[in-house]
C-alpha positions as CSV (number, residue, x, y, z in Angstrom):
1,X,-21.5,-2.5,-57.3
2,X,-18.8,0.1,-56.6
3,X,-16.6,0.4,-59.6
4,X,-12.9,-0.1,-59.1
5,X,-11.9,3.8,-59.4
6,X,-14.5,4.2,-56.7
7,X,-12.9,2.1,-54.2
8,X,-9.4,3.2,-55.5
9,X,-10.5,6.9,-54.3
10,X,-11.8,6.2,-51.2
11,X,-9.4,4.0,-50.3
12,X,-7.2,6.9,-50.9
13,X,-9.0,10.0,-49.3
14,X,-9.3,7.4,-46.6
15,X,-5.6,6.7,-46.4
16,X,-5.1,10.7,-46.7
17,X,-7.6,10.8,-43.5
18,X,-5.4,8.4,-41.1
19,X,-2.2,10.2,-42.2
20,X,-3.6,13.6,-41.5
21,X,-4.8,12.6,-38.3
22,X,-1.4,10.4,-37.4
23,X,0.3,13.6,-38.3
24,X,-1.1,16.4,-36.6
25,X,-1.4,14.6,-33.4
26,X,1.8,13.1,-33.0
27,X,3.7,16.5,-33.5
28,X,1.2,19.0,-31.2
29,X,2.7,18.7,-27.7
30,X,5.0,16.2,-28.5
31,X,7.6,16.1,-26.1
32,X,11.3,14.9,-26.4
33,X,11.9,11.9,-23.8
34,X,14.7,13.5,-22.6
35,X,13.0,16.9,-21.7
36,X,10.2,15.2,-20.3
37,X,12.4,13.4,-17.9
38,X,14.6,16.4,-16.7
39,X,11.4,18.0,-16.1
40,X,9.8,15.4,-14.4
41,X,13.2,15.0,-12.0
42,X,13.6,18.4,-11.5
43,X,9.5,18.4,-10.2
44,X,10.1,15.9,-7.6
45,X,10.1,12.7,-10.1
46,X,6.8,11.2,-9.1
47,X,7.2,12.9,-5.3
48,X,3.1,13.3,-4.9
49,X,0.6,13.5,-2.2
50,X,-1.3,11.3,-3.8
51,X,1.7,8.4,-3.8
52,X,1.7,9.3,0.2
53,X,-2.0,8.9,0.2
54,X,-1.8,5.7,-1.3
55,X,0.8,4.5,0.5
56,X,-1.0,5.0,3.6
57,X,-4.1,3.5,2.4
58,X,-2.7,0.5,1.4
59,X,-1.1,0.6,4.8
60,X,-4.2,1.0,7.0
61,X,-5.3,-2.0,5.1
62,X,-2.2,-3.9,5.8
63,X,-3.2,-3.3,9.9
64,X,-6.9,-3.5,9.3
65,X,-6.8,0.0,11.1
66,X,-8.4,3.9,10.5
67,X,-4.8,5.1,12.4
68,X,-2.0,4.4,12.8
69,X,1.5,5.7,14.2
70,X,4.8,6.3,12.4
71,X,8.8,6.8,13.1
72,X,9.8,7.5,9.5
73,X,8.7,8.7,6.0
74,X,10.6,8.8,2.9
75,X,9.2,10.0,-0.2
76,X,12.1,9.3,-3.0
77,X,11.8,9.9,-6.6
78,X,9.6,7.2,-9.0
79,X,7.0,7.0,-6.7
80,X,8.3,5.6,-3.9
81,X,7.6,5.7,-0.1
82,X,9.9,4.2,2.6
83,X,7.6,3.7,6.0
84,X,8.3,2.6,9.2
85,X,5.4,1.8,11.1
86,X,4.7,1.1,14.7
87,X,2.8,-1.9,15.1
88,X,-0.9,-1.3,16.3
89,X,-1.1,-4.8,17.9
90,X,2.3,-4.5,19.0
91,X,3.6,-1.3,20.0
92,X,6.7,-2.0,20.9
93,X,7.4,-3.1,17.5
94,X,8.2,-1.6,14.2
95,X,7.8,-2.5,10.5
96,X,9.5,-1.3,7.7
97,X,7.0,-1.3,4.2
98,X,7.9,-0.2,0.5
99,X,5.4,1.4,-1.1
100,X,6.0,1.6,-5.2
101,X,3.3,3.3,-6.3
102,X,0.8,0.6,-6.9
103,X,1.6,-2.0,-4.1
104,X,3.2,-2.5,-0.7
105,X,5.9,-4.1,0.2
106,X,6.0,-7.5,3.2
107,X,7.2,-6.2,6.4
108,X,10.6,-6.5,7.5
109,X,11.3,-6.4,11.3
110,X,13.2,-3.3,12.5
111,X,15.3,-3.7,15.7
112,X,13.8,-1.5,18.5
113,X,17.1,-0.9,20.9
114,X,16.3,-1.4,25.0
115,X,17.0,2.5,25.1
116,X,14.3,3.9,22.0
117,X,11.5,6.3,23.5
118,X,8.6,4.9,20.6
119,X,6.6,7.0,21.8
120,X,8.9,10.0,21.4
121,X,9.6,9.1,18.1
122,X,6.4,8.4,16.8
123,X,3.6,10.4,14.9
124,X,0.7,10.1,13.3
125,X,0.5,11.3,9.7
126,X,-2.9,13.4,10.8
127,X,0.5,16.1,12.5
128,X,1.7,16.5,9.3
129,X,-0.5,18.6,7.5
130,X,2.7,19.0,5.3
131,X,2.6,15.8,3.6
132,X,-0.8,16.5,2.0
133,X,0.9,18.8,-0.3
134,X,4.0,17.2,-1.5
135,X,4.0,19.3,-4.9
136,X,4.4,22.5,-3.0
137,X,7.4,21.3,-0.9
138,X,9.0,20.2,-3.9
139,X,8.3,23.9,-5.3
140,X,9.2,25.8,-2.1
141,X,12.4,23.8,-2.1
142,X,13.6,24.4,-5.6
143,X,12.6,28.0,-5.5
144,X,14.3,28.7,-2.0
145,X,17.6,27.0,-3.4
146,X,17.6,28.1,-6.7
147,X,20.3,25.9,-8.4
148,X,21.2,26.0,-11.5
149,X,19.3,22.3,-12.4
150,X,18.3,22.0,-9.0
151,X,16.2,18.8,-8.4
152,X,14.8,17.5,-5.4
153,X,15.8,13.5,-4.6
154,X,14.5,12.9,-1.5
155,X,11.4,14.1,1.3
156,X,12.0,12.7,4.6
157,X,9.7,13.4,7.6
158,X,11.0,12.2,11.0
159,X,10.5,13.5,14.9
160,X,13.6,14.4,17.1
161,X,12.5,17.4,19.0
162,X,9.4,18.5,16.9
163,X,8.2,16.9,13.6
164,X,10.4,18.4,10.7
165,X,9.6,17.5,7.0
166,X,13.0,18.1,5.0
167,X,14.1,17.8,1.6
168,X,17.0,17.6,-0.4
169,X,17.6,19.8,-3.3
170,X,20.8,18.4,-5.4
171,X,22.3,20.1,-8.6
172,X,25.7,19.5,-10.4
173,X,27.4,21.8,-8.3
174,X,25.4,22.1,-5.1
175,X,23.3,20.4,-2.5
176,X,20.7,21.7,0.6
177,X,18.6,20.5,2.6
178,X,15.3,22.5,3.2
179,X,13.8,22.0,6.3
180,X,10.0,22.9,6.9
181,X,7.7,23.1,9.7
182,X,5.0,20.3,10.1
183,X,2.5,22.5,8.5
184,X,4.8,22.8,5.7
185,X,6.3,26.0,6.3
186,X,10.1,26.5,5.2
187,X,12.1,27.0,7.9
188,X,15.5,26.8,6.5
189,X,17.8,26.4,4.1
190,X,21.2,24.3,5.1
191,X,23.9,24.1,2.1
192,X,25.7,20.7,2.4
């Protein structure tokens, strides 16, 4: 049987163990919250390629399809993607989904006007070689503006006359929006 200055010790190296340990890794790398969030707005805020992957997983399992065609993509910050979606059963029609990060959103009906060209306006995400690297639009963006705490708050990816992934760039002081190609070149910078 132990005696009781036995335990009393190794009870205490013990206790001297877990406090060593608590302390050293709670204070390497430890980050203030504050910092950690600047930096994780002023890197996009959760703008990924992997949340746009996801987002269009879960949507190709919404349709039951390998493809599918799009109007709209909006990649804002916390992980969140705004999609409308042409309907593959129903062409002529378009649903809007919310993608948070881990799951989709119902669909909510989107008015399609007598006049809309669908298939003018639509893509598929397979001509936007762009959106599989979100991280590097967010860089490109916040190195070609260059504000003094520049952050990016929004990526939006729409057709007009081509297919032009843009994003804004806001800071205290100033705002831009940087407009790339569909390959994810920059093609311009437009102070607002």
């Amino acid at each position: 049987m132990a005696s009781a200055a036995s335990v009393g010790r190794s009870a205490a190296w013990t206790a001297m163990a877990i406090a060593v340990t608590f302390g050293a890794t709670a204070c390497i790398g430890a980050v203030d919250r504050a910092d950690f969030d600047a930096a994780m707005r002023a890197r996009g805020g959760g703008m990924t390629t992997a949340v746009v992957r996801d987002a269009m997983a879960a949507l190709a399992l919404e349709y039951g399809v390998t493809e599918f065609q799009v109007t709209s993509v909006n990649i804002g910050p916390v992980e969140t993607v705004d999609v409308t979606v042409r309907n593959p059963a129903r062409p002529d029609q378009l649903d809007s989904f919310t993608f948070d990060g881990r799951y989709l959103s119902e669909p909510t009906p989107v008015p399609v006007g007598a006049h809309d060209d669908l298939d003018a306006q639509s893509f598929s995400l397979g001509e936007v070689p762009a959106l599989d690297r979100v991280e590097g639009l967010v860089d490109d963006a916040l190195a070609n503006t260059a504000f003094d705490e520049g952050q990016v708050t929004g990526i939006s990816v729409n057709r007009t006359e081509a297919i032009r992934p843009t994003v804004m760039v806001e800071s205290p002081r100033s705002r831009a929006l940087v407009v790339f190609d569909a390959d994810g070149a920059m093609s311009g910078v437009h102070p607002l």
